[in-house]
N, C-alpha and C positions, 0 to 999 in steps of 0.2 A: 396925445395918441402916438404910438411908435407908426414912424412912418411907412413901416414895411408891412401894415396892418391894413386890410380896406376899412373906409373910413364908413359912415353911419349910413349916406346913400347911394354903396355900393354896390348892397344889390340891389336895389330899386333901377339903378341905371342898367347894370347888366342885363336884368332880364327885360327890361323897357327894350335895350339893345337887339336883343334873342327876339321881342315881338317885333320891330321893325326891320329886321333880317327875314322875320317871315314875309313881312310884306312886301319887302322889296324883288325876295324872290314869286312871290305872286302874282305879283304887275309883271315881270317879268317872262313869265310861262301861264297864263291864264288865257291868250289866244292860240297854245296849241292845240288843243283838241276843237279850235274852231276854224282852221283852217278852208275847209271845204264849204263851209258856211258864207265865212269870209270871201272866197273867192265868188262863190254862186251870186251871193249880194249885190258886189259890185263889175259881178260878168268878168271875172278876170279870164287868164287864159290857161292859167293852171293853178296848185298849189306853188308852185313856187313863188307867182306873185304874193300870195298870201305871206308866205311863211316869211319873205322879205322885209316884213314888217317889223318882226320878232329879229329878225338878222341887224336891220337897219339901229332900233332900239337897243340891242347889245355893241355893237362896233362902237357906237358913243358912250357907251356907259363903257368902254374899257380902255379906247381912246383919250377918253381925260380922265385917268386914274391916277396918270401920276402928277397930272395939277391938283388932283387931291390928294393927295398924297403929303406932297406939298405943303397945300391948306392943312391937313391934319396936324403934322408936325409946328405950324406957327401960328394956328388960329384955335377959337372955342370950337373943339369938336364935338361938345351938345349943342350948341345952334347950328354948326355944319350938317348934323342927321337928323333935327328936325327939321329945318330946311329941306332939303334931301325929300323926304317923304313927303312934306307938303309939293312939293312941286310934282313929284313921281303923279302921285293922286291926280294932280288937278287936270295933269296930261291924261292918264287914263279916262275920268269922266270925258275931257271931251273926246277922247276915241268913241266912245259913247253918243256921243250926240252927233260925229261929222256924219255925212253922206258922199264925200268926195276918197277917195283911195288917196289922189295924192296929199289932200291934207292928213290923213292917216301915218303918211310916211314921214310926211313933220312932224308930228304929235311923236313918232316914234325917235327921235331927234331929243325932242325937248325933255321927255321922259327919258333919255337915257343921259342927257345933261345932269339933271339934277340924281337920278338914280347912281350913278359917278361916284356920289359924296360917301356912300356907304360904307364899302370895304375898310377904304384906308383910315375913316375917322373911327369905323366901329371897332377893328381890329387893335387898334392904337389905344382906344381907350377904355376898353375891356382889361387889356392887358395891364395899365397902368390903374388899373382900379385893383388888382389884385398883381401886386408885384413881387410874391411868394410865390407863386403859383400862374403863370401867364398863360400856362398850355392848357390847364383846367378852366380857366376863362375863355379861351376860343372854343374848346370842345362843349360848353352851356351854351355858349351863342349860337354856334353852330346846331343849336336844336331846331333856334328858328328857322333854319334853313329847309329842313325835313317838314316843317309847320308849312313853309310858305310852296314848295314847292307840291305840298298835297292838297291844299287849300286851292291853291290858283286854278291849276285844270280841271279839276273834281268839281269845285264849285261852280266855274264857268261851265261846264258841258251839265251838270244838274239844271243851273236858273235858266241856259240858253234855251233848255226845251220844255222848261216849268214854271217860271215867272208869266205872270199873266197882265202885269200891269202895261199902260200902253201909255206913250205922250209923242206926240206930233207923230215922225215917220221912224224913229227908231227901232231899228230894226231887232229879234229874239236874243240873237250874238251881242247886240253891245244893251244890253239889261242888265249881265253881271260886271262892264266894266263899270256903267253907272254906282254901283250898288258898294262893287270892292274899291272905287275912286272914293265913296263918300265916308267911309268907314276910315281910308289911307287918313284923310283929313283929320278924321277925330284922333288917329292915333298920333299921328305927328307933331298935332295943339298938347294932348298929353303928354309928349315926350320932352316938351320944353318948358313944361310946367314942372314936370318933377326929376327930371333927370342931373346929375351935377358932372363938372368935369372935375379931373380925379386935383387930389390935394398937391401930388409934384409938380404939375403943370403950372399950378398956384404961385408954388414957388420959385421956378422959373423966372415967371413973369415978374415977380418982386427984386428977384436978381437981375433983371433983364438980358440974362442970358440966351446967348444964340447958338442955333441948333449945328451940332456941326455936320461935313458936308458926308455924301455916301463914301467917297476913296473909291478910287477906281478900283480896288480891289472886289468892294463889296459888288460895284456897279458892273463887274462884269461876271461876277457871282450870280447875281441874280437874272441876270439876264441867260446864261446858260441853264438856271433851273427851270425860265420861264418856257426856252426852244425846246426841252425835252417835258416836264409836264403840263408844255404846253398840249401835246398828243390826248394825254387825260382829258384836260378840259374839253377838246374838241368831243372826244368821245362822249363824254357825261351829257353835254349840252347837247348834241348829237341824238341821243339815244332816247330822249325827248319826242323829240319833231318827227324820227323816223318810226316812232313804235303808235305812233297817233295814225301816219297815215298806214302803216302795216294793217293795224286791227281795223281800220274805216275801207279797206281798199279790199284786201285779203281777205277778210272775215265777217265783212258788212256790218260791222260793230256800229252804232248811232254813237251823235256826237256823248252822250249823256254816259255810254258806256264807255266810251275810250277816254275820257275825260277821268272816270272811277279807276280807271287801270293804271293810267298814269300819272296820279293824286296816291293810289295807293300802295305803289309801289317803291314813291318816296319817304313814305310814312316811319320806315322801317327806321330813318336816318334819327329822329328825334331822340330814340334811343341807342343807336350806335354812334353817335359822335360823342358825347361825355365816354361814353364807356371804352370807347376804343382809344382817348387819350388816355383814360385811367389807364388800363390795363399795359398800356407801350410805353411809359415810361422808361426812364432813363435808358439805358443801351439798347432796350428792346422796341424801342420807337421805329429808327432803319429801317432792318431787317423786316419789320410789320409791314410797314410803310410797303415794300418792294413787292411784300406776299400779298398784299390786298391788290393791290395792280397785275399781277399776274393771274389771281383768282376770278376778276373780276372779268380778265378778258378774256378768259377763257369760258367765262358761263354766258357772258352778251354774245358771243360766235353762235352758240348752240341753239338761239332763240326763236327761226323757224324752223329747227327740227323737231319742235315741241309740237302738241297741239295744242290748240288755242286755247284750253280750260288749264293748262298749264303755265303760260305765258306771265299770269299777275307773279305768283310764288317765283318763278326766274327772274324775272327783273325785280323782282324786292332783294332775290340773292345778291343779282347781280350791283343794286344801290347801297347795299349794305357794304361791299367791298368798294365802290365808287366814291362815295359821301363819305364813307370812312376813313378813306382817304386822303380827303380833305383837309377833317380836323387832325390827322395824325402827321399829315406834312405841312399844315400851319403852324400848330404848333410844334414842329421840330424846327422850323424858320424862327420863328418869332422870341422865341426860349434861346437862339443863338444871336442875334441882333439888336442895338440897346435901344431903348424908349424913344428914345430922341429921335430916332431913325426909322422904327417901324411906318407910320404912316407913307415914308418914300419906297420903302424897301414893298410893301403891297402894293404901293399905286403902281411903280416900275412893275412889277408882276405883273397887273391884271393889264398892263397897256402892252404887251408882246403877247403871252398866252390867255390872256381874254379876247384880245383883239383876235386871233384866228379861231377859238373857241366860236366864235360871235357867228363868223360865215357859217355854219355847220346847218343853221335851220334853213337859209335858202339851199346849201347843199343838197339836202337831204329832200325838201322840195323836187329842186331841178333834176337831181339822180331819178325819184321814182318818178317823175314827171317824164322822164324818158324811157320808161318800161314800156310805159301805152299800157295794150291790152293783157300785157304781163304783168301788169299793176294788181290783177288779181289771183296771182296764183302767187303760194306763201314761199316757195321753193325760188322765185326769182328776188328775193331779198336776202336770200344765203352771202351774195359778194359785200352787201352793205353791213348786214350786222359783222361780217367775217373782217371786216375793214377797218370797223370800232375795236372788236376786238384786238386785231393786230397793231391798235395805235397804243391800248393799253398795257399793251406786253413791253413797248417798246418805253415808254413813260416807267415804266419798272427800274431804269437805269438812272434813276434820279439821287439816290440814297449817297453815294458819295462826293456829290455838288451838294450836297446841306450839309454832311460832315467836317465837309472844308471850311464853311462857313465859320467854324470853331464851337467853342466848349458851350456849355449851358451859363446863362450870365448869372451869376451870382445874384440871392437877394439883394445885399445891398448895394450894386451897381449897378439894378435894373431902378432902387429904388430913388437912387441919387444922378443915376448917368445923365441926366436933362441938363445938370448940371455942371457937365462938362465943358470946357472952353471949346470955340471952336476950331481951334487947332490940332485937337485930337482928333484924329482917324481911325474908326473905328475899325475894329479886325484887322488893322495893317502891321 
């Protein structure tokens, strides 16, 4: 078989990859629209404690990104992501069964340890499964993204006020972690049953060839894409947590409805991430890139000028430009950076701009937490969506830190570059 060919269980792993990207963004946003729930439960003293949770589980899951990162680049990254999701799960259930907040904020600890494994290993080994083509592989996986982040709140604010089963003192709110915990498990035992890791890697290891290092070039490459779209992240993840308590506070929306709005609004990504890497292809990637960030911050500004029967259609606008984004500047990254390196080159990513991304849900907590009684009029969230959006004009400025980064890598040096000594410095 030419090696620049994906091999037989190539796409069985990729889209195994795309389902556990859903999940992992599930676990991940499936206690936003439970916020107020959350707090009432355990008597907190506002949503922000609540949302701390969500904050707490993101900072470690971006915090050790670039230990996976790492891991990716020299270990099996099919037992790295099933791993990964068995642990994610096993932390969700018991979110599910504590009754203490602070063991909550453990649990949100331990699931964001293993939740970690994700990016770097799936990113890496997507792209190495299809080493023709690496941009069209992140923009598939990235389906699961738009899967898991519709799934998560949607179905948590459905089971939280429609599950009717009962065991001990479990409370309505954690029914659907129970439910999406035990499901994580089955998928995660599937994933290491049938998923394989790609054939370069194979041979690598028969080589015993080692990986060579970033080069400070790269390393401060990256690090400058991470401080400017790092602004994006914040906003994306941002835009979440604030539009959950906008429609619960402003519009007396139930968890069940804000849970649908915010499930539905990311739906729109399953089909714009393939499509938006198709279509931006080679020189037109950039330039996309810059105009989806600049569209998108200016439709999140407008968001309580709308009425509220308007709101689902503008943020699905506005996700469609966000998550779009995504796949069209991973893959403008990952298409310039060689195999050997991808898994460092993300984990560095998500440990600088995930890591501030990550604050955004207690942010957005603590901000309308200090409106008070102006928590219910929709005019006094003008300065917060106007805020996201000004982050995302500014994240617009990102397109010539990936150009530098150099040229589109060749098939056959994405297919063979593992194989590098390590001596070679890549992009230097």
């Amino acid at each position: 078989m030419s090696p620049d060919k994906p091999g037989p269980f190539a796409h069985i792993t990729v889209a195994l990859c795309t389902l556990l990207h859903g999940f992992t963004h599930a676990f991940a946003t499936m206690l936003v629209p439970l916020y107020l729930m959350i707090a009432h439960d355990f008597k907190l003293r506002g949503v922000g404690a609540a949302s701390l949770v969500v904050t707490v589980y993101g900072l470690v899951y971006c915090l050790g990104s670039y230990v996976a990162g790492v891991l990716a680049d020299r270990w099996d990254r099919k037992t790295l992501l099933g791993v990964g999701l068995l642990g994610n799960a096993a932390a969700i259930i018991a979110m599910g069964l504590t009754r203490q907040y602070e063991v909550m904020l453990a649990l949100g600890v331990v699931a964001g340890l293993f939740g970690t494994l994700f990016h770097p290993a799936a990113n890496a080994l997507a792209t190495a499964h299809y080493p023709k083509s690496p941009g069209m592989a992140v923009g598939i996986m990235g389906m699961g993204a738009g899967l898991g982040f519709f799934a998560g709140p949607h179905y948590a604010g459905w089971r939280a006020e429609t599950a009717q089963w009962t065991w001990g003192s479990i409370a309505a709110w954690q029914r659907p972690c129970i439910e999406m915990g035990i499901a994580g498990v089955v998928v995660g035992a599937i994933f290491l049953l049938l998923a394989r890791e790609a054939a370069a890697r194979g041979q690598a290891r028969a080589l015993d060839v080692e990986h060579p290092p970033l080069g400070a070039r790269l390393t401060k490459l990256v690090l400058s894409l991470a401080a400017v779209l790092g602004l994006r992240d914040f906003a994306g993840v941002a835009s979440m947590s604030l539009l959950s308590i906008y429609l619960q506070k402003a519009h007396a929306y139930s968890v069940k409805q804000a849970g649908l709005v915010i499930g539905g609004m990311m739906l729109i990504s399953v089909v714009v991430n393939p499509i938006a890497v198709w279509l931006t292809s080679g020189k037109r990637r950039l330039p996309a890139l810059a105009f989806v960030l600049v569209a998108g911050g200016v439709v999140i500004a407008t968001v309580p000028l709308w009425p509220v029967f308007y709101v689902l259609p503008v943020m699905a606008l506005f996700q469609a430009f966000q998550l779009g984004s995504y796949a069209i500047a991973d893959a403008a990254v990952l298409e310039r950076v060689p195999p050997a390196v991808r898994g460092r080159v993300v984990g560095l990513f998500l440990t600088f701009a995930g890591t501030f991304a990550s604050l955004s849900p207690w942010a957005m907590g603590f901000w309308t937490d200090m409106l008070r009684a102006r928590a219910m009029e929709p005019s006094a969230y003008l300065p917060l969506f106007g805020t996201l959006g000004a982050m995302m004009l500014l994240a617009a400025l990102c397109p010539p830190i990936i150009a530098r980064l150099g040229a589109k890598q060749p098939p056959a040096i994405e297919a063979f570059s593992e194989t590098l000594p390590a001596t070679v410095e890549p992009l230097g």
